[in-house]
C-alpha positions in Angstrom: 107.6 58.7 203.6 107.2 58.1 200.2 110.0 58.3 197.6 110.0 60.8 194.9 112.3 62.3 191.9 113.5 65.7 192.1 112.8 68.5 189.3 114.9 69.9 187.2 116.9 72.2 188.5 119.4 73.1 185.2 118.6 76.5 184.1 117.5 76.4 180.5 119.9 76.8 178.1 118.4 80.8 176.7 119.4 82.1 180.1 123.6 81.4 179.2 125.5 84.2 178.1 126.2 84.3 174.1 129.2 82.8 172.4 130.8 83.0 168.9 131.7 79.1 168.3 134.0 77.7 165.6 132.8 74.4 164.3 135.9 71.7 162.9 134.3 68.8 161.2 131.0 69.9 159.7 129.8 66.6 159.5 125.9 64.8 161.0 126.8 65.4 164.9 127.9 69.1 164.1 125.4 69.8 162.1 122.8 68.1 164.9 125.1 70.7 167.5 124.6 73.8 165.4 121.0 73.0 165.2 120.7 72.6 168.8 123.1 75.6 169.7 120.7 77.8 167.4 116.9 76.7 168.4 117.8 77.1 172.2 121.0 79.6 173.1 121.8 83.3 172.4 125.5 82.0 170.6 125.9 81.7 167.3 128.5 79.7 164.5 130.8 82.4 163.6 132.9 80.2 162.0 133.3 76.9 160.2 136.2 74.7 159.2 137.1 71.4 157.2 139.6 70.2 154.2 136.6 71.2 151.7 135.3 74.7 151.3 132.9 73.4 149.5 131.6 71.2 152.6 132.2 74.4 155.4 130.3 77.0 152.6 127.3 74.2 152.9 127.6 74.1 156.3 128.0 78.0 157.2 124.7 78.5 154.9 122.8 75.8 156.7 123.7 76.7 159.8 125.4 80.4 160.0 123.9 83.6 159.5 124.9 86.3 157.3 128.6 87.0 158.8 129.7 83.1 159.6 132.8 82.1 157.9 133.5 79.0 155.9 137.2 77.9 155.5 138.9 75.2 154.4 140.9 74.9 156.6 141.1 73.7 160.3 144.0 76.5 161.0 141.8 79.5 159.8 138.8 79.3 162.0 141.7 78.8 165.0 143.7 81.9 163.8 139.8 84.2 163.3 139.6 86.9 166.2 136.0 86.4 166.6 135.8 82.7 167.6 135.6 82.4 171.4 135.3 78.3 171.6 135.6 75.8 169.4 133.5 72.5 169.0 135.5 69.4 167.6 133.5 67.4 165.7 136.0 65.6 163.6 136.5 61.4 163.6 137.8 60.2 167.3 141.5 60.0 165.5 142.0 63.8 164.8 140.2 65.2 168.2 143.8 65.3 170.1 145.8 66.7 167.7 142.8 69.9 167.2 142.2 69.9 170.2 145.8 70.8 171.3 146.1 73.5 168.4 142.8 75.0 169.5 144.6 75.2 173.0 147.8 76.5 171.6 146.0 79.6 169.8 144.1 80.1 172.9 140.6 79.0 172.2 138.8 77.3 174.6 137.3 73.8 173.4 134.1 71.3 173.9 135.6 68.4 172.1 133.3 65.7 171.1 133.3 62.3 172.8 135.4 60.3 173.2 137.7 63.1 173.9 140.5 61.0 172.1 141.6 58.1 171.1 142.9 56.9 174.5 144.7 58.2 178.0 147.7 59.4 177.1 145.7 61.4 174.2 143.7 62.8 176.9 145.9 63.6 179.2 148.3 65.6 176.7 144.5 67.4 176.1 144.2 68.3 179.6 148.0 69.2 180.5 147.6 71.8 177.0 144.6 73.2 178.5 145.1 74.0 182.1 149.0 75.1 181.1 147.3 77.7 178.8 144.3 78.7 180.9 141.6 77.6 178.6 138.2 76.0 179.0 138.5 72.4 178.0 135.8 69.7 178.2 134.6 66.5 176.7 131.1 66.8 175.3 129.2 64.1 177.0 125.6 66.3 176.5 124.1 63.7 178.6 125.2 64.9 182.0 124.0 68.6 181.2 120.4 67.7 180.4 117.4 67.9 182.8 117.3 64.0 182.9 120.6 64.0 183.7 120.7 66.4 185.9 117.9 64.6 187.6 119.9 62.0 188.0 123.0 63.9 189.7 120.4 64.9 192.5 119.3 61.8 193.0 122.6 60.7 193.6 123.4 63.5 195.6 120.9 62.9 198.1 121.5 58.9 198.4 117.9 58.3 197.7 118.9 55.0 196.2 120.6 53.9 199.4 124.1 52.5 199.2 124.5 51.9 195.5 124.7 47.7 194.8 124.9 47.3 190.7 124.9 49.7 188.1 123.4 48.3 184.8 124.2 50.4 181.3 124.2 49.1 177.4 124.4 50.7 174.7 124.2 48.5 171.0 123.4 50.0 167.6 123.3 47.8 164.0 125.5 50.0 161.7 125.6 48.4 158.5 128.7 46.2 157.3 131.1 47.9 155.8 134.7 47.4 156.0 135.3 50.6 154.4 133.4 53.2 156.4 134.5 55.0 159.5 132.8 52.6 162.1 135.2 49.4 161.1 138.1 51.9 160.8 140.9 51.4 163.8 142.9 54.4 162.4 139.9 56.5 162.8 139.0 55.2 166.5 135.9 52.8 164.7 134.6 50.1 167.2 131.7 49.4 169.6 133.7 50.9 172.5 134.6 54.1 171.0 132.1 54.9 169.0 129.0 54.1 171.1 130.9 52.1 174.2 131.4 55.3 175.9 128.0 56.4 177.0 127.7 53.1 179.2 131.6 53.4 180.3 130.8 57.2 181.2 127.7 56.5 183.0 128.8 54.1 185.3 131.8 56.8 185.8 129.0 59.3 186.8 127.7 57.2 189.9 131.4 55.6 191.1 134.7 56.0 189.5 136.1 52.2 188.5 138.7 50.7 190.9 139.5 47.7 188.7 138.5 45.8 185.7 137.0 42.6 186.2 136.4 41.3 183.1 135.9 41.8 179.7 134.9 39.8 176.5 133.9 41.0 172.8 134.1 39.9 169.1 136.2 41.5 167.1 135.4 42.3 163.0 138.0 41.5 160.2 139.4 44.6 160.2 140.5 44.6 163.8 137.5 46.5 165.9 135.1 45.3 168.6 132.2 44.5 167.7 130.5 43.7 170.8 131.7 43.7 174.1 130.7 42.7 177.9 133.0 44.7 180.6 132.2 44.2 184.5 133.9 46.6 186.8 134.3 46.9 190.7 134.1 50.4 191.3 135.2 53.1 194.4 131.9 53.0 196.4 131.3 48.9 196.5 129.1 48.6 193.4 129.7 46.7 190.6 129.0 47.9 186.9 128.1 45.4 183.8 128.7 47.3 180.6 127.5 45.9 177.2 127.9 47.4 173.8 127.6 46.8 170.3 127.9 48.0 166.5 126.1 44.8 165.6 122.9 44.3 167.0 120.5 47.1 168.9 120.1 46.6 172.0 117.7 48.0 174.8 119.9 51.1 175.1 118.9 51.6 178.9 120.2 51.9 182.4 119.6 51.1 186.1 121.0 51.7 189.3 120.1 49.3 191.9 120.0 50.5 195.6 119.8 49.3 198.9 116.9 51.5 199.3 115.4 52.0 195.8 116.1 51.2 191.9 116.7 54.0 188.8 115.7 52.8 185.8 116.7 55.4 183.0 114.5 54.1 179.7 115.7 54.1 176.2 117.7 56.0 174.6 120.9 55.8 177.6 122.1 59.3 176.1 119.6 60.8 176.8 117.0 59.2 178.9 113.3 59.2 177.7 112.2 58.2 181.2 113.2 58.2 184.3 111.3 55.4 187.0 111.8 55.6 190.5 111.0 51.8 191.9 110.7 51.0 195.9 112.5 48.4 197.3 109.7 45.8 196.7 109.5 46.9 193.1 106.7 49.2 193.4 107.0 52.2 191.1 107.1 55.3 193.3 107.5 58.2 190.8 108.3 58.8 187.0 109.3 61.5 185.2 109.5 62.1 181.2 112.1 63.4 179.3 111.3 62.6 175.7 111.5 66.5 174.6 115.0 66.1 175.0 115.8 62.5 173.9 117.1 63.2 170.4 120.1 65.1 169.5 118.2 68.7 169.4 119.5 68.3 173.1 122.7 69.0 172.3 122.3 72.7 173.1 122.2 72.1 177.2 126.6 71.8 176.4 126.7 74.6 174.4 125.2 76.7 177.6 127.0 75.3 180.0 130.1 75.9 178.5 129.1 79.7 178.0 128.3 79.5 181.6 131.4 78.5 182.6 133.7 80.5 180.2 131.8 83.8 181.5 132.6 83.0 185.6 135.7 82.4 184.5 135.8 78.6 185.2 138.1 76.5 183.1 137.2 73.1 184.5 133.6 71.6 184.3 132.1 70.8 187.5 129.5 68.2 186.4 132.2 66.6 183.3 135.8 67.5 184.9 138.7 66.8 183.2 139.8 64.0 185.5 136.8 62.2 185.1 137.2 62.0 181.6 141.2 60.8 182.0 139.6 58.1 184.2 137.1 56.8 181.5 140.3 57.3 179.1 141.8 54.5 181.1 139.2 52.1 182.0 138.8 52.0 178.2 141.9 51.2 177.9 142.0 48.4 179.6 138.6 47.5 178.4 140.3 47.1 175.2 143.6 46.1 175.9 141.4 42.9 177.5 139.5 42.7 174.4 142.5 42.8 172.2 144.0 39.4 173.7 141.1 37.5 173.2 
C-alpha cells in the first residue's frame, strides 16, 4: 500500500467561540496577532496596553473597533471587566512577570514564545496558573496550524516508522547592532531565544529530550549566541540536531527520518510551506501545500484554540501543554548553560 499524508483535520479558526482579548506590548508580532485574530475569528481587541498611550491609541485604532481601549498602562487592561484573555507580546524579559499579574487578576493568558526567559520563569508561570484556575499557554502558532496539525497525525499514526533523526534549523541575518533588542541579554536577545526555539520546540513535538549531547555556538560582544549547533538524545531512541542563528539565514526547514518513511517540512520551519512525504528509497509519495498559511496572518489558528479551550472549560492545552513547554524551558537551559562555557 502506498503511503500518503492525512488532511487537515483542525476546524477553522471562524468556527471558535468569540473572545474579548487584551493585547500588552503593541509591538510588530501583536500587531501581526491582531491582524490575524481579526481576518479569521469572531474575537475582538477589547483592550490594549503599553508604557505609551500614545503607542496603545495607534494600536487600538489600527487594530480595534470603535469600543477598544488604549491605556498606558499594563495594569489597566488587567484590572478592565471586559478582557477575557490576555496576549503577551512584550520582549522575552517582561513575559513572566505579566504573565503572573495577568494570572493574579484572573485572566487567562497566551503568552508569546518563549514563554520566559528560562525554567524556573516558566515554572513560577505554570504554578500561578493552575493555583488560580486560569487558561495558560505558550503561543507556539505552529502546532495549531493545518501543517502542523498534519504533522501530529502523522505522528500519531507511526507512518514514519520508528523515528531515527530529527533534523530542524532555524537562522535569520538581523542586522548588527549592539544596541537593539536582538544583542540585548537583559531583554532575552540571542539566537536561542529569539528564533532557537522553533527548532528546540519542534524536536519537543516528536520526542521529549532525555539528555543533551552537545552543544557549540559563537557568542557576540555583548554576551548572546549568535549561532549555535545542539544534538540531543531524546525519550523514543532518536536523536535531534538543532542549528540556529541571528547571523546568517539558513534553510529554515525540517525532517523527520523514519524507519519506514522521511518528513520533510520545507521553508519557513514555523510554519511549513510544504509538507513531502518520501518512501524509504527516497521516492516521494505524497505532498501537500501550506503556503496560505506560511506567514504570520497564521497567527489566528492560537487565538481559536484558546477560545476553544477557555469555553469547554479546559485550562491546559492538549496539543502545547504546560509541561511541554517547562521541558523546552530546560533543555534550553542547558543548551545555554553549554554555550555559556565555551
Amino acid at each position: 500500500m502506498s503511503l500518503a499524508l492525512p488532511k487537515p483535520t483542525a476546524p477553522h479558526p471562524s468556527m471558535a467561540p468569540a473572545l474579548n482579548w487584551g493585547i500588552l506590548g503593541p509591538g510588530w508580532i501583536a500587531g501581526q496577532f491582531a491582524t490575524s485574530l481579526n481576518s479569521l475569528t469572531k474575537s475582538r481587541i477589547a483592550a490594549v496596553g503599553s508604557r505609551s498611550q500614545e503607542r496603545s491609541a495607534q494600536f487600538a485604532q489600527t487594530h480595534g473597533d470603535s469600543d477598544t481601549r488604549a491605556y498606558d498602562s499594563y495594569d489597566q487592561v488587567l484590572g478592565d471587566p471586559s478582557v477575557d484573555v490576555v496576549y503577551i507580546a512584550v520582549p522575552h524579559s517582561g513575559h513572566a512577570e505579566l504573565a503572573i499579574k495577568a494570572i493574579n487578576a484572573g485572566k487567562h493568558v497566551l503568552v508569546e514564545k518563549p514563554m520566559t526567559l528560562n525554567a524556573d520563569q516558566t515554572q513560577q508561570v505554570i504554578t500561578a496558573a493552575r493555583t488560580a484556575g486560569v487558561f495558560a499557554m505558550e503561543a507556539m502558532w505552529s502546532r495549531l496550524l493545518p501543517v502542523g496539525n498534519v504533522i501530529a497525525q502523522v505522528l500519531e499514526s507511526r507512518l514514519l516508522g520508528e523515528i531515527l533523526s530529527i533534523n530542524a534549523d532555524f537562522g535569520a541575518k538581523f542586522p548588527v547592532d549592539p544596541t537593539s533588542r536582538i544583542y540585548d541579554p537583559a531583554l532575552g536577545g540571542g539566537a536561542l531565544l529569539d528564533v532557537g526555539i522553533y527548532p528546540v520546540a519542534f524536536s519537543a513535538m516528536i520526542s521529549p529530550a532525555k539528555q543533551l549531547l552537545h552543544a557549540s555556538g559563537r557568542m557576540t560582544q555583548t554576551g548572546v549566541d549568535a549561532s549555535f549547533t545542539a544534538v540531543l538524545a531524546n525519550n523514543d531512541g532518536s536523536t535531534s540536531s538543532i542549528f540556529s542563528s541571528i547571523e546568517t539565514d539558513s534553510p529554515q526547514a525540517a525532517w523527520i527520518a523514519g524507519t519506514e518513511a522521511t518528513l520533510e517540512v520545507e521553508r519557513p520551519i514555523f510554519a511549513g510551506s510544504r509538507l513531502v512525504l518520501r518512501n524509504g528509497d527516497g521516492s516521494i509519495a505524497d505532498s501537500q501545500d501550506f503556503t496560505e498559511h506560511s506567514a504570520a496572518t497564521g497567527l489566528g489558528w492560537e487565538a481559536a484554540h484558546v477560545a476553544r479551550c477557555i469555553s469547554e472549560g479546559v485550562l491546559e492545552s492538549p496539543i502545547m501543554p504546560l509541561d511541554e513547554s517547562l521541558a523546552i524551558a530546560h533543555t534550553m537551559d542547558q543548551i545555554a548553560a553549554r554555550l555559556r562555557k565555551g
